[in-house]
N, C-alpha and C positions, 0 to 999 in steps of 0.2 A: 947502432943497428946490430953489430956483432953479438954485444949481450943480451939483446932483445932474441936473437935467435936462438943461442945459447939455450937460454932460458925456457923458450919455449920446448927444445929438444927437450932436455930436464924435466919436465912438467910428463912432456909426452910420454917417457921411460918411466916414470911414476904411476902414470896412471895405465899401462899397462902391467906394469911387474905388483899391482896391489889393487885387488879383486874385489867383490861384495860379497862378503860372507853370508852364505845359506842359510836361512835361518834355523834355529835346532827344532822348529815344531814341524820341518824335512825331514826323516828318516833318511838314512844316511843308506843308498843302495847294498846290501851286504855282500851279494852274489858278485857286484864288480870291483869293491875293495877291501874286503877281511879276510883275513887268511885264521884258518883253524889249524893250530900248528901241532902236527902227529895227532890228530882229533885228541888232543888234551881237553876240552872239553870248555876249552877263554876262547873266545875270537880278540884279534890283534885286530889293530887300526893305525895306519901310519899317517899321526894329526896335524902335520905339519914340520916346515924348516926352520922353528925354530922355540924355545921352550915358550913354559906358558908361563902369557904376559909379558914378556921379553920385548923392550922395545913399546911399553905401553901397552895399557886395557887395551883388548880390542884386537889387536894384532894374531894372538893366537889365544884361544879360551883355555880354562883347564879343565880338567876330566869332568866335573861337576857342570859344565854346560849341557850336554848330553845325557847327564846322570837318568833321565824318564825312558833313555833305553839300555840305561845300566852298565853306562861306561864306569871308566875308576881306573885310579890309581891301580900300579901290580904289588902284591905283597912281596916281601923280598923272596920266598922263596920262587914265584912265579916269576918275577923278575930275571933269576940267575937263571930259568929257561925260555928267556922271550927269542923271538926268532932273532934273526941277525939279517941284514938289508936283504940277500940274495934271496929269501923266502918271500917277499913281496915281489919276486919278478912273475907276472903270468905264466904259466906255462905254456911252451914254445917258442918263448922269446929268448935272445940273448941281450942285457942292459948291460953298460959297462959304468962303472960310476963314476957319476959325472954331476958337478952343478947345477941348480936349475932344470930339472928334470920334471917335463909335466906331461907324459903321454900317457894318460890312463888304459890304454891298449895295449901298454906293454908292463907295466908298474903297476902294484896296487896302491892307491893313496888317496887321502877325504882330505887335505889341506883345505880344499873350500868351505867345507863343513865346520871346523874349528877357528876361521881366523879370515883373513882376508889374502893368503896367496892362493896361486894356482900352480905352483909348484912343490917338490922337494928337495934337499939338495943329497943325492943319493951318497956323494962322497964323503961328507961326513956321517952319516950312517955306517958306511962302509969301514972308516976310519974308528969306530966305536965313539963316537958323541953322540949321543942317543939318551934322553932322558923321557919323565911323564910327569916329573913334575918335583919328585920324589925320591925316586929311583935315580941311578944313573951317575955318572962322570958331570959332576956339576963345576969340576974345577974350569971347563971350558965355554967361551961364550958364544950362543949363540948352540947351542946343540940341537940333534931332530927331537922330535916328540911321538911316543906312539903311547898308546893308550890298551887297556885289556876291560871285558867283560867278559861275566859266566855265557858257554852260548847258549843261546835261546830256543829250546826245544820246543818243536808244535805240539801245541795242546789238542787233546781232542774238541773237533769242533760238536759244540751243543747237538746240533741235527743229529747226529751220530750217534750221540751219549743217549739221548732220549730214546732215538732207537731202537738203540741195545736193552735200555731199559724195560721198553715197552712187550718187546721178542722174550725177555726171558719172564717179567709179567705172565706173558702169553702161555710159555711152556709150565711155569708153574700151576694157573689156571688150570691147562689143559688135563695135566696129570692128575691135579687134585679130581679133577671130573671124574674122568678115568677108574680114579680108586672107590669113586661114588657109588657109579654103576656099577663096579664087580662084586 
């Protein structure tokens, strides 16, 4: 009976501490976890607790899951200025690092979105084990994962462009007239 129950606690903590990964045709909220650090011009993404593939497919993806909105790997030189943990705190909060850390209110982090936690562990981040895959202190196992892409400037929307199009169409017209009649 002991192991019976045993067992079923075990089950229970398993299947709380390992989530269902979001699928990547989700867009990943940007406003509530990337950080644009000194508007250098990459948004950062903190993809989970721990590298990719670490622990088996599936566990945490690599940068090329998300690649359709243009995640990736950091070139080295990006890499030597990626943020460092405390830049993922929201502002106004204070996080102390710590283990297990899954309050998206206070933290920025997509762990769901790359893997199956719903956490990260901020103290190793804090501790410099942090990699993406390529990057990083790879002599330790088990490190965080964040990821970079170029950020994504809004295009002008078509309505607009046509618009403009059409307004300066209009002013050309207008003057050529203008120069008719005189």
């Amino acid at each position: 009976m002991r192991s019976f129950a045993f067992a079923a606690m075990v089950l229970s903590f398993a299947t709380v501490a390992q989530a269902q990964i979001i699928n990547s045709s989700t867009p990943i909220p940007n406003s509530n976890v990337l950080i644009n650090l000194n508007n250098s011009g990459l948004d950062w993404v903190y993809a989970g607790p721990i590298g990719p593939n670490e622990w088996g497919v599936g566990n945490i993806q690599p940068a090329s899951y998300r690649a359709a909105e243009g995640w990736r790997v950091a070139t080295a030189a990006e890499w030597a200025n990626r943020p460092v943990w405390t830049d993922f705190i929201v502002p106004g909060h204070t996080v102390l690092a710590q283990a297990g850390f899954n309050d998206h209110s206070a933290y920025r982090f997509a762990s769901e979105y790359w893997g199956n936690f719903y956490h990260v562990d901020i103290n190793d981040y804090a501790r410099g084990i942090v990699t993406d895959g390529v990057n990083g202190n790879l002599s330790f196992s088990v490190p965080e994962t964040i990821y970079v892409r170029n950020t994504i400037m809004g295009a002008v929307p078509e309505p607009d462009a046509f618009a403009m199009l059409a307004a300066g169409l209009g002013m050309i017209g207008y003057t050529l007239r203008r120069r008719r009649q005189a």
